[in-house]
Legacy VTK file of the C-alpha trace (Angstrom):
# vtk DataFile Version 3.0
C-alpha trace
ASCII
DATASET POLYDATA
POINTS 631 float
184.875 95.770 122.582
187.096 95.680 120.037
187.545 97.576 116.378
186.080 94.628 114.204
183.039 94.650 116.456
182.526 97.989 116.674
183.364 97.836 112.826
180.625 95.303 112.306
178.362 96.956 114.875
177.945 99.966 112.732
177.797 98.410 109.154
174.863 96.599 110.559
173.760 99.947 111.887
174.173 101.414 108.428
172.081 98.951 106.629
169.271 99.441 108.876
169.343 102.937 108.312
169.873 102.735 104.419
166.978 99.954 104.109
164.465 102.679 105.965
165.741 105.058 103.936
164.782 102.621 100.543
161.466 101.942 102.293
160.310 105.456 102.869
161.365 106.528 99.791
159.524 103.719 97.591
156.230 104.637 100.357
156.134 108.326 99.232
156.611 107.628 95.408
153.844 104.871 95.538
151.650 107.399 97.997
152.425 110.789 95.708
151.198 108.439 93.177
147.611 107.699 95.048
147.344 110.960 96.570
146.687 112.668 93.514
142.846 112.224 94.133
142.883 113.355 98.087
140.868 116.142 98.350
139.577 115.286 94.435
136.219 113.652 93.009
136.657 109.899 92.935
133.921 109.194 89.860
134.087 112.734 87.476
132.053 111.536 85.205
129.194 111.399 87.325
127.850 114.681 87.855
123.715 113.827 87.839
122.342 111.658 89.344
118.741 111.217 87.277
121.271 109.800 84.825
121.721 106.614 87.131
119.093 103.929 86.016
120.416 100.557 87.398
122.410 100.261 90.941
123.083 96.941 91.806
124.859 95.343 95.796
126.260 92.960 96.149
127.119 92.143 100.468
127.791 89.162 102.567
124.678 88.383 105.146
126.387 87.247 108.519
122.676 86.527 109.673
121.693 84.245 106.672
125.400 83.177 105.569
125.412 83.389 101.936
125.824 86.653 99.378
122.677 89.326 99.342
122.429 90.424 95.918
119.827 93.236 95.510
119.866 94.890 91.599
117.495 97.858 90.608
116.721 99.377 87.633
114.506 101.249 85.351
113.256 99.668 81.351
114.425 102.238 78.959
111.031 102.588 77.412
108.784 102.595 79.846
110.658 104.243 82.546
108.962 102.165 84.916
111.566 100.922 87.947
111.643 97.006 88.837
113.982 94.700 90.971
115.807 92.242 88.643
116.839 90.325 91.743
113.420 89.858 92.769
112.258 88.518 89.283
111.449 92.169 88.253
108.669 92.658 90.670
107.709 96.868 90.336
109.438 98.999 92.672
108.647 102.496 94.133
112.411 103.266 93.589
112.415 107.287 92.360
113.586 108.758 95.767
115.076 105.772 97.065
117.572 105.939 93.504
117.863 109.181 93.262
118.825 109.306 97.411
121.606 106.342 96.715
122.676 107.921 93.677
123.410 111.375 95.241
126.068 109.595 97.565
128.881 109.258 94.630
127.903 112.206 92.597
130.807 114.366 93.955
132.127 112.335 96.435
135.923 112.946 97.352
138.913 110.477 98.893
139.542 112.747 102.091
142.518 110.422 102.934
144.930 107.594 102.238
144.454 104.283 105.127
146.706 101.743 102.886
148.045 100.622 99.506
148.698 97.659 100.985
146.647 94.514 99.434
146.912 92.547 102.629
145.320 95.129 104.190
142.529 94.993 102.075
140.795 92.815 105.229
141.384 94.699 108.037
139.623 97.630 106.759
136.860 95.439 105.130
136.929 96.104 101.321
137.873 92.688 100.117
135.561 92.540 97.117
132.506 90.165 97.559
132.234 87.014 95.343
129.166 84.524 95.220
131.357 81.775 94.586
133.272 82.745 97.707
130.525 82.525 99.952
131.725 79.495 102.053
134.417 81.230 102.671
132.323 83.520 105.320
132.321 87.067 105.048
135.431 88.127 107.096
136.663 91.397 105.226
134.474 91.722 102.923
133.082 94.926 101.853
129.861 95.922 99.882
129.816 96.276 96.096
128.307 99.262 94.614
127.785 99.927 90.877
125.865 102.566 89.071
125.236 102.504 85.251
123.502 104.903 82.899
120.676 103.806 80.516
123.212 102.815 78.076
124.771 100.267 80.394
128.154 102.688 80.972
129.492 102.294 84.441
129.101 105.559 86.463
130.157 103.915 89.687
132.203 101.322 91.272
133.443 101.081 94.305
133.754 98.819 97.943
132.194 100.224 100.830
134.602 99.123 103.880
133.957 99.254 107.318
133.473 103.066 109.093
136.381 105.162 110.481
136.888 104.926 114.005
132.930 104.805 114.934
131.968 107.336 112.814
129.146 105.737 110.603
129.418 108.556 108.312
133.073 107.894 107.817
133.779 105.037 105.232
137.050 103.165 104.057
136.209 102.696 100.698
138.285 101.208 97.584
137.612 101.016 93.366
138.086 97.479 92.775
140.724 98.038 90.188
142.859 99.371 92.350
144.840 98.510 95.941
144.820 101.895 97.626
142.297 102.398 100.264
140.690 105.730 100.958
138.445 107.646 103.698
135.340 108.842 102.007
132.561 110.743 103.974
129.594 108.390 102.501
126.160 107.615 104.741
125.456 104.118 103.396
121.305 104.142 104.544
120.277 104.601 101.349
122.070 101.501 100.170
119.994 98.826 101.681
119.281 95.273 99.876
116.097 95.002 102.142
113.311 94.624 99.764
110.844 96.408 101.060
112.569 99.367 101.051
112.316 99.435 97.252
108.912 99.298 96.868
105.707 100.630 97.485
104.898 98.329 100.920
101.062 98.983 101.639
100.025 95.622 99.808
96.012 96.343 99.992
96.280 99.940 99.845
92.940 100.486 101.518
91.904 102.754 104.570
90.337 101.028 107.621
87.547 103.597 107.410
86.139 102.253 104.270
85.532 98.323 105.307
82.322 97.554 105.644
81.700 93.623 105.692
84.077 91.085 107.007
83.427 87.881 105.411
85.594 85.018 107.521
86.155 81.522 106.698
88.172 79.881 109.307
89.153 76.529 107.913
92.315 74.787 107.664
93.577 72.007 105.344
95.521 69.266 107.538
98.184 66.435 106.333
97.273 62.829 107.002
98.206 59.302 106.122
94.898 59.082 103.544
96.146 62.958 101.890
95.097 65.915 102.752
91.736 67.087 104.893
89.576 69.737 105.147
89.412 70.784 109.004
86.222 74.116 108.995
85.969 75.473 112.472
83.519 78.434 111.381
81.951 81.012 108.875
80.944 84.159 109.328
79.766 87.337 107.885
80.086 90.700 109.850
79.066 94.060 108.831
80.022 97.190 110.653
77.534 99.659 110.983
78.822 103.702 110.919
75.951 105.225 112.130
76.254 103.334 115.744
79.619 102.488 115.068
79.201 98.838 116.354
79.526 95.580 114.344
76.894 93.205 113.935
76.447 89.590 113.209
74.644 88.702 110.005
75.064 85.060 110.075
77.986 82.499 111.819
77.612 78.884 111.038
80.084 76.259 112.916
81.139 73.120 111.922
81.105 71.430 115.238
78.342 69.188 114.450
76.734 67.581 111.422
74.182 69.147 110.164
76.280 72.452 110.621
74.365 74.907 113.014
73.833 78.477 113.282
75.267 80.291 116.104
73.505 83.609 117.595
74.612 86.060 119.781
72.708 85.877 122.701
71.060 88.426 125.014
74.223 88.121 127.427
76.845 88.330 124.819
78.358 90.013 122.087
81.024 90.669 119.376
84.540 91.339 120.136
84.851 94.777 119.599
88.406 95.273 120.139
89.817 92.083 118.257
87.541 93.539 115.083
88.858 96.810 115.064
92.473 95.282 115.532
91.785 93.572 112.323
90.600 96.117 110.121
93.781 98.467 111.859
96.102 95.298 110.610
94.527 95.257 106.839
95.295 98.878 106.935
98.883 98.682 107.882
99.714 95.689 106.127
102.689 95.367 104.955
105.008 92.848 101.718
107.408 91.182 103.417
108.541 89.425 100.303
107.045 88.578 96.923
107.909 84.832 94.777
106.765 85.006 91.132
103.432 82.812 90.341
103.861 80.373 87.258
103.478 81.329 83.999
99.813 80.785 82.982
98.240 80.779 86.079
95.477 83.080 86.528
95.385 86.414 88.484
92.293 85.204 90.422
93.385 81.705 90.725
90.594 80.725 88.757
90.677 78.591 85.055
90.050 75.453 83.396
91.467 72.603 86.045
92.380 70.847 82.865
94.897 73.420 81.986
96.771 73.180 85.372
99.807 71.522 84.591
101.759 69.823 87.627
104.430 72.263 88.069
101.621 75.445 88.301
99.748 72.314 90.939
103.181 71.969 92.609
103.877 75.784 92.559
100.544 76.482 94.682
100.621 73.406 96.895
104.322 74.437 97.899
103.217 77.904 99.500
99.993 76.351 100.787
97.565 76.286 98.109
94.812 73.869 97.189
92.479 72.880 93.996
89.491 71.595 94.976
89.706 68.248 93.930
85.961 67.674 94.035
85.694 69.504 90.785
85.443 68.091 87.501
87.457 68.539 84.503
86.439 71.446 82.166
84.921 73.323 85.229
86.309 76.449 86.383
88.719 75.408 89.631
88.598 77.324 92.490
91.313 76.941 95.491
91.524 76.328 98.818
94.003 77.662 101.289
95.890 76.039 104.332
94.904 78.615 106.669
91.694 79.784 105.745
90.631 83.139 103.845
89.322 86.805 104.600
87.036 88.690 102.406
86.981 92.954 103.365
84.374 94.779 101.370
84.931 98.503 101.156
81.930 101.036 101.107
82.321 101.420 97.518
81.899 98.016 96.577
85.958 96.823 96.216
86.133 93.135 97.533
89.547 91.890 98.576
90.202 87.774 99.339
92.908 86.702 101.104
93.926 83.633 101.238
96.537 82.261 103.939
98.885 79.753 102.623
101.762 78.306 104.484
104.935 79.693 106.069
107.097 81.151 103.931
110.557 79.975 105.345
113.711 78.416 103.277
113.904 75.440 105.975
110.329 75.098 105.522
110.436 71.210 103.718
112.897 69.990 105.903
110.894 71.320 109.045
107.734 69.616 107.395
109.388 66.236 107.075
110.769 66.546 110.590
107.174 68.073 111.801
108.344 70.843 113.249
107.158 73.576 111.073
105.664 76.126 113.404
109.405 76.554 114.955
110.535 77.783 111.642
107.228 79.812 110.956
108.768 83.159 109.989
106.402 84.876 107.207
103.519 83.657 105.756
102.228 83.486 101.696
99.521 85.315 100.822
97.189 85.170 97.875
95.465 88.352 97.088
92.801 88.440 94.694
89.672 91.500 93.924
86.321 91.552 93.012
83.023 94.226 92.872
80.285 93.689 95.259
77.503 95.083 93.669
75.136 95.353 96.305
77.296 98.120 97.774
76.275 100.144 94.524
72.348 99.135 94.192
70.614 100.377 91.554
69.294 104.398 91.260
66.043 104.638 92.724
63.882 106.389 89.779
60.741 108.647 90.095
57.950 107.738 87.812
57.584 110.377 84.898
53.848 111.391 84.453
52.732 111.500 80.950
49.484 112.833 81.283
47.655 116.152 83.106
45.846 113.336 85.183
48.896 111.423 85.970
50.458 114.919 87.482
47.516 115.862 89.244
47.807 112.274 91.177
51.631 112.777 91.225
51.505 116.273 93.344
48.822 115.465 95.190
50.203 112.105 97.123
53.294 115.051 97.489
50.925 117.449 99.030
49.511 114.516 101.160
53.442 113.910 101.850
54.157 116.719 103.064
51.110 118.134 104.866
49.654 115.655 107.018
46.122 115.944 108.430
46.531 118.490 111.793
45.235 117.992 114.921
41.660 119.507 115.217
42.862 122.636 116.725
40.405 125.778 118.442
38.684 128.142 116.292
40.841 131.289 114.807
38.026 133.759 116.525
38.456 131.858 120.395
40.356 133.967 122.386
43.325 132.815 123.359
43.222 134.474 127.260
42.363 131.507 130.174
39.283 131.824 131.016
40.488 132.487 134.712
42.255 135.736 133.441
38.901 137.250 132.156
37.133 139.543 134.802
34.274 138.007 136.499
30.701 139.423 136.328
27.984 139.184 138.798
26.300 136.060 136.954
29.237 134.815 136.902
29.630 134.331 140.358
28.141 131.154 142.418
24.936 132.051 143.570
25.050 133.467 147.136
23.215 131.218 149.921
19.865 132.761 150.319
19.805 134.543 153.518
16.060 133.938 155.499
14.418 136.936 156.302
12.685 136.880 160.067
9.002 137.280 160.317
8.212 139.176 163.458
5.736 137.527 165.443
2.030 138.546 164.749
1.174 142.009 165.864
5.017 143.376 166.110
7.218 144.905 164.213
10.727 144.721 163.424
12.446 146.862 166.431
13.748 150.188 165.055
16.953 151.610 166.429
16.524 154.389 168.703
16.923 157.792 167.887
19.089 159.675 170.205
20.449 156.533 171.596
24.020 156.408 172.792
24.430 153.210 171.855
25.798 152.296 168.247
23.636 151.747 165.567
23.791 147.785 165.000
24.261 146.510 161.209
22.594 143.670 159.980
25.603 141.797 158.632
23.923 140.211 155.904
22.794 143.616 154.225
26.053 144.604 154.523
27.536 141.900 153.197
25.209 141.909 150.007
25.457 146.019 149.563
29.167 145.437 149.266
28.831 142.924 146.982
26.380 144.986 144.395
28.939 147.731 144.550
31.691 145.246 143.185
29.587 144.006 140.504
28.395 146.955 139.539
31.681 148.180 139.475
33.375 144.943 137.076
29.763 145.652 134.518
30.874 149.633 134.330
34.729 148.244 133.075
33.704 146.088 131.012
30.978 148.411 129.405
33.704 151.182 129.296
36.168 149.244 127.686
32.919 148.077 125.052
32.377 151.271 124.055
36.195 152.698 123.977
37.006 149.814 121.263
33.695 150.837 119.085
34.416 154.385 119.231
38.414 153.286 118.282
36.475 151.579 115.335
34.624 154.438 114.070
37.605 156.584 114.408
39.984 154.778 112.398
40.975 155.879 108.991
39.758 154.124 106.190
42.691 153.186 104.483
43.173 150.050 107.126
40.402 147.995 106.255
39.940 144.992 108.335
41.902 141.703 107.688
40.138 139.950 104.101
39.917 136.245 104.085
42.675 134.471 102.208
41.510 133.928 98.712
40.762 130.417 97.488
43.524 129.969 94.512
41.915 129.171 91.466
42.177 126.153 89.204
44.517 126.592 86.647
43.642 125.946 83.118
44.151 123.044 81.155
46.511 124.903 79.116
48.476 125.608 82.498
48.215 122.129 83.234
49.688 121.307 80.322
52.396 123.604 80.581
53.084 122.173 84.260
53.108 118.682 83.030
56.227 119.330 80.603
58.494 120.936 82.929
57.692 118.406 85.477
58.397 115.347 82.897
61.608 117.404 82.088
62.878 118.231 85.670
62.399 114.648 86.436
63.753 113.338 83.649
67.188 115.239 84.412
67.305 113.799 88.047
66.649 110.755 86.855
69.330 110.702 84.723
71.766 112.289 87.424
70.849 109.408 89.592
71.893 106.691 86.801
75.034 108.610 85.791
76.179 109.166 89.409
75.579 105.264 89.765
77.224 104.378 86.657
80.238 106.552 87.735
80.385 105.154 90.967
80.118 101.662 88.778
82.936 102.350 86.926
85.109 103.393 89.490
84.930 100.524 91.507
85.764 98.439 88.264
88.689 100.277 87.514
90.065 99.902 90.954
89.152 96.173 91.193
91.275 96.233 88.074
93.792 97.926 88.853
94.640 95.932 92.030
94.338 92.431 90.238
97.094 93.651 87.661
99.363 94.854 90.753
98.221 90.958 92.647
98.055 88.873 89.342
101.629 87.842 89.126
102.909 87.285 92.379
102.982 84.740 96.047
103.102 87.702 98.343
104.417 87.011 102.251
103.619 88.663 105.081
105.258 88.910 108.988
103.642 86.246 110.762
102.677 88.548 113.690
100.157 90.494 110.856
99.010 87.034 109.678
98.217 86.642 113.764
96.556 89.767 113.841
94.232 88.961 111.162
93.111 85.771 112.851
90.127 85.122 114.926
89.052 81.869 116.734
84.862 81.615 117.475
85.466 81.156 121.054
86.839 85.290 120.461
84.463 86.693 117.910
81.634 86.153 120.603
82.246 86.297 124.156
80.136 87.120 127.371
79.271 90.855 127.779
81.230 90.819 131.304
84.170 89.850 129.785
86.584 92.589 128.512
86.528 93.445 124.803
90.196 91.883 124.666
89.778 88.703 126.254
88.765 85.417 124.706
86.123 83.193 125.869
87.189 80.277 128.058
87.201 76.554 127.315
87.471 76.132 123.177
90.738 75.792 122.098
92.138 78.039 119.368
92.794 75.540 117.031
90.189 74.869 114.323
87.427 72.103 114.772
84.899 70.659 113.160
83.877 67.543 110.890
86.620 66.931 107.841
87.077 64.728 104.971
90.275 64.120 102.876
90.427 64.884 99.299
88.727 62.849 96.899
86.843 60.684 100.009
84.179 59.302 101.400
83.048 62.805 102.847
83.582 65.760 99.832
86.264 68.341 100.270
83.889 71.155 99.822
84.554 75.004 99.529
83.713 77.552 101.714
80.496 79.841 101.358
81.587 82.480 99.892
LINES 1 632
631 0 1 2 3 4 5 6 7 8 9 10 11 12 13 14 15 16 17 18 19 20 21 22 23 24 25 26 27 28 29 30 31 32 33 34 35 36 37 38 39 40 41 42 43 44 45 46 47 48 49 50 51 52 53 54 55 56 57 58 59 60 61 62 63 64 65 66 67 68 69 70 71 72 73 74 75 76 77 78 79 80 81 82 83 84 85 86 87 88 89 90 91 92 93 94 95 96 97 98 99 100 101 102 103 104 105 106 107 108 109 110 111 112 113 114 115 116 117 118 119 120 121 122 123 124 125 126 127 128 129 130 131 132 133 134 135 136 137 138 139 140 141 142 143 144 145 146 147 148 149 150 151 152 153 154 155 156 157 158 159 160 161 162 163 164 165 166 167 168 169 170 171 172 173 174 175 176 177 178 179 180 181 182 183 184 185 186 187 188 189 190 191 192 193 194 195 196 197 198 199 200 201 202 203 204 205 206 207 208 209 210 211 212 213 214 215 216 217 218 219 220 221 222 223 224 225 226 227 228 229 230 231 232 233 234 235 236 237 238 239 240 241 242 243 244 245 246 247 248 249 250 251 252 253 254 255 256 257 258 259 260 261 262 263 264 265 266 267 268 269 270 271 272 273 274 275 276 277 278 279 280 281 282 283 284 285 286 287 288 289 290 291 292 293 294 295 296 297 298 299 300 301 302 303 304 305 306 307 308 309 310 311 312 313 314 315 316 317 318 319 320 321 322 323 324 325 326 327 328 329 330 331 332 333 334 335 336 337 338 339 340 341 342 343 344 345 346 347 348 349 350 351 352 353 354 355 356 357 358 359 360 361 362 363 364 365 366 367 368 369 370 371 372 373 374 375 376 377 378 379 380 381 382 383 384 385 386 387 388 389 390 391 392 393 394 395 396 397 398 399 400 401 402 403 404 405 406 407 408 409 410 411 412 413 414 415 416 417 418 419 420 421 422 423 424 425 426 427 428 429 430 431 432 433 434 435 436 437 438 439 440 441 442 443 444 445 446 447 448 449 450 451 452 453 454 455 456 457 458 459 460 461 462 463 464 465 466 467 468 469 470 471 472 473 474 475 476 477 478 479 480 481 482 483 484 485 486 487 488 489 490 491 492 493 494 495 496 497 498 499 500 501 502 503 504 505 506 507 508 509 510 511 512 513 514 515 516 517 518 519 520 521 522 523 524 525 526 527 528 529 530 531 532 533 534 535 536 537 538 539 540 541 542 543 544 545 546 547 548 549 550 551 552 553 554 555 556 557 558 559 560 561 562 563 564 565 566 567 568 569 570 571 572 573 574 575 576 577 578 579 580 581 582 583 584 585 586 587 588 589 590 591 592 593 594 595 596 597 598 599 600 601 602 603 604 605 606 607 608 609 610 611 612 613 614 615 616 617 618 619 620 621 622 623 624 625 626 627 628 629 630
């Protein structure tokens, strides 16, 4: 090799070494720079986190391809929490804020990954952007931002991707800036799902309480001449606590025309199982999703037809919702729903209808048009309305006040009827209560003995005598035996029972006078009319008090029920709720399974009927009316 190589060789050597030199240099003065907040509290300003009242994320959704915004916040008056990105429908968002809140208040950059801006992809914090969203989400990160009530930012930042596994461990960056950093930040609190945010028990009832299931299976078909009214069945079923067993207290079908009434014959019964599995599923059930009604639509669907503009028609019919088109204008319109409706009555008299629209699914139209909308069938709408049913709170049952002496006297004696029926003829007080077989028998009370002949000797003899000095014995007649030994007995039994005569006189006679025998209970006397009079008032007064008790405790009970029935058609008023489709499924019951043969398992349906709905039909506005169900 010769000098000019070797010369060359070693200036290129040189500028290697000086350009690494330049490089690692500028790296630690741009690093020093960053590092400043390792080890230091990214957001100082945000020391409390009950100051937070809006958070708002912002994410891409790999599973439904577009951006999932999700914003939070709380009205400044009110203090009441709703979700602006789900047209401020109320949320249950204390803990759930105050939980994703707590993540940034304090939360330190525990290392440096990159300054790099190219970089910004691998480790996932490229900052989302709706109008980006075609663009995929490759790289990008999750927006965070926190203000105060006064609309002062308390946090920003990009949640990357976790460190190496460790779901804990976040790369995180403030979108101002280039420099990504390893935070120790759980993101579970920061979920856009919506029911997370809210309070999700849409009925908010216990299973315990229903009482009376009110079905009305009944769907509304398309066809060429509109759309028709398809009723399979109705049915009203009340469970009864005492015997905790449900009963059938009427089911019509449609089947034929006339409709007929269906009973539950000797050799079947209700579906236990399927019942219970309903009321368990109205229990549980849970918002999938809510869509805002429109604007002057009433909370229980009811109103003036003529005040239903198109676009509140169009609204309803969208998400499976019907006017009756048999009505007139000027009367009050009620609805009918594509899937039929379920009314729950609670012990206490709260009424719930649901109605079951159509499926709630943003390919819905197109899978209409292509008639294929059961594949897309995802959730399901669900119109929720409330209502008293007053015959769960009858009226008090009120004792008559007497207002006279002779009015009382007639009161308490139908009482004293009441409550002390005739008796049973029973023995006198003074027969004695021994068995007659226990008492000691006396010689007349013995059967009379058989009369024992006596024998004549013949005429001119007598009786033969024993011999004296005889060595034989002396022979017994054993009849005057027998009847010697029996006048010794009774003699015997007549000297007891004399004895025990004369012991219990001479116990008489001996006993102190101070214990007189037992007096006979006093008849009570009348009381006066003054008494009377004095009886009648406190009776009119303690009567009058229960009375009143009775009304209040039924006016209370009244009042209650109102305010709850109120209460829940404020929450429903404004909103298209949706529901899974597997709880829409689970609230659903075909005939041929409400009443099956008693051998068959309380699970199993009846064979033969299909599960689709039956039953004569005619389109809206035809030839046969489009009439709504018994309700």
């Amino acid at each position: 090799m010769s000098e000019g190589q070797k010369t060359g060789i070693f200036a290129v050597i040189a500028g290697v070494v000086a350009l690494l030199a330049w490089a690692t240099t500028s790296r630690n003065v741009v690093v020093n720079a960053k590092t400043s907040r390792i080890n230091q509290v990214i957001f100082e300003k945000f020391n409390d986190p009950l100051t937070a009242a809006s958070l708002k994320l912002l994410r891409y959704d790999s599973s439904k391809e577009q951006m999932d915004e999700f914003e939070v916040s709380k009205d400044r008056k009110t203090g009441v929490w709703s979700i602006p990105s789900h047209e401020s429908y109320p949320a249950d968002a204390s803990k759930q804020m105050a939980d994703a809140a707590t993540l940034f208040v304090g939360l330190k950059a525990l290392d440096v990954a990159s300054e790099k801006r190219e970089d910004q992809s691998l480790f996932g914090v490229i900052a989302p952007d709706k109008q980006k969203e075609d663009q995929g989400g490759d790289g990008v990160g999750m927006l965070v931002q926190m203000r105060d009530e006064k609309g002062e930012m308390l946090a920003d930042i990009i949640i990357g991707k976790d460190v190496d596994g460790n779901k804990k461990k976040r790369f995180v960056r403030i979108p101002s800036e280039d420099v990504i950093y390893v935070a120790e930040l759980d993101t579970t609190p920061l979920t856009t799902e919506f029911k997370q945010w809210i309070e999700p028990d849409l009925l908010q009832l216990s299973s315990t309480d229903i009482e009376t299931f009110g079905i009305r299976d009944y769907q509304i078909l398309p066809t060429n001449q509109g759309q028709v009214l398809s009723r399979n069945y109705e049915a009203d079923i009340n469970y009864v606590t005492a015997s905790g067993q449900w009963e059938a207290v009427r089911v019509n079908t449609y089947d034929s025309d006339p409709p007929g009434v269906k009973t539950v014959g000797e050799n079947e019964q209700l579906n236990t199982t399927k019942l219970n599995d309903i009321k368990s599923a109205l229990d549980n059930l849970k918002i999938a999703d809510v869509t805002k009604k429109p604007a002057g639509l009433a909370a229980d669907l009811k109103g003036d037809r003529s005040k239903l503009s198109r676009e509140v028609q169009e609204s309803l019919a969208r998400r499976g919702f019907f006017p009756n088109p048999n009505q007139k204008e000027g009367d009050v319109v009620d609805f009918f729903s594509k899937n039929g409706e379920l009314i729950v009555t609670l012990k206490d008299g709260v009424q719930y209808l649901l109605r079951f629209g159509g499926s709630a699914s943003a390919d819905i139209n197109a899978a209409v048009e292509e008639g294929k909308e059961e594949s897309v069938s995802i959730n399901r709408f669900l119109l929720v309305t409330a209502r008293l049913d007053e015959s769960k709170i009858p009226p008090a049952i009120l004792e008559k006040v007497p207002e006279s002496v002779e009015e009382l006297k007639a009161l308490e004696a139908l009482k004293n009827a009441a409550s002390n029926p005739t008796p049973a003829l029973n023995p006198s007080a003074d027969t004695p209560t021994s068995k007659p077989e226990d008492a000691p028998k006396l010689e007349s009370d013995k059967p009379a003995e058989p009369k024992v002949e006596e024998t004549k000797p013949e005429s001119g003899k007598t009786a033969e005598e024993p011999k004296a000095n005889s060595d034989e014995p002396v022979k017994e007649d054993p009849s005057k035996s027998d009847q010697a030994s029996k006048a010794k007995t009774s003699a015997k039994l007549i000297s007891t029972t004399q004895e025990a005569e004369a012991k219990a006189a001479a116990s008489q006679e001996s006993a102190p006078a101070s214990q007189p025998a037992p007096a006979t209970p006093a008849v009570p006397q009348e009381p006066t009319e003054e008494e009377w009079k004095e009886r009648l008032e406190a009776t009119k007064e303690k009567i009058t008090k229960e009375n009143s008790r009775k009304v209040e405790e039924r006016e209370e009970k009244l009042k209650k029920a109102k305010t709850r029935v109120a209460e829940l058609n404020r929450r429903f008023a404004d909103w298209y709720y949706v529901v899974s489709e597997a709880d829409f499924k689970r609230m659903r019951i075909p005939l041929n399974e409400l009443i099956q043969p008693k051998a068959a398992s309380g699970a199993s349906g009846l064979p033969g009927a299909p599960g689709g709905f039956g039953g004569g039909a005619g389109p809206f506005g035809g030839a046969s009316p489009f009439g709504g169900p018994n309700q």
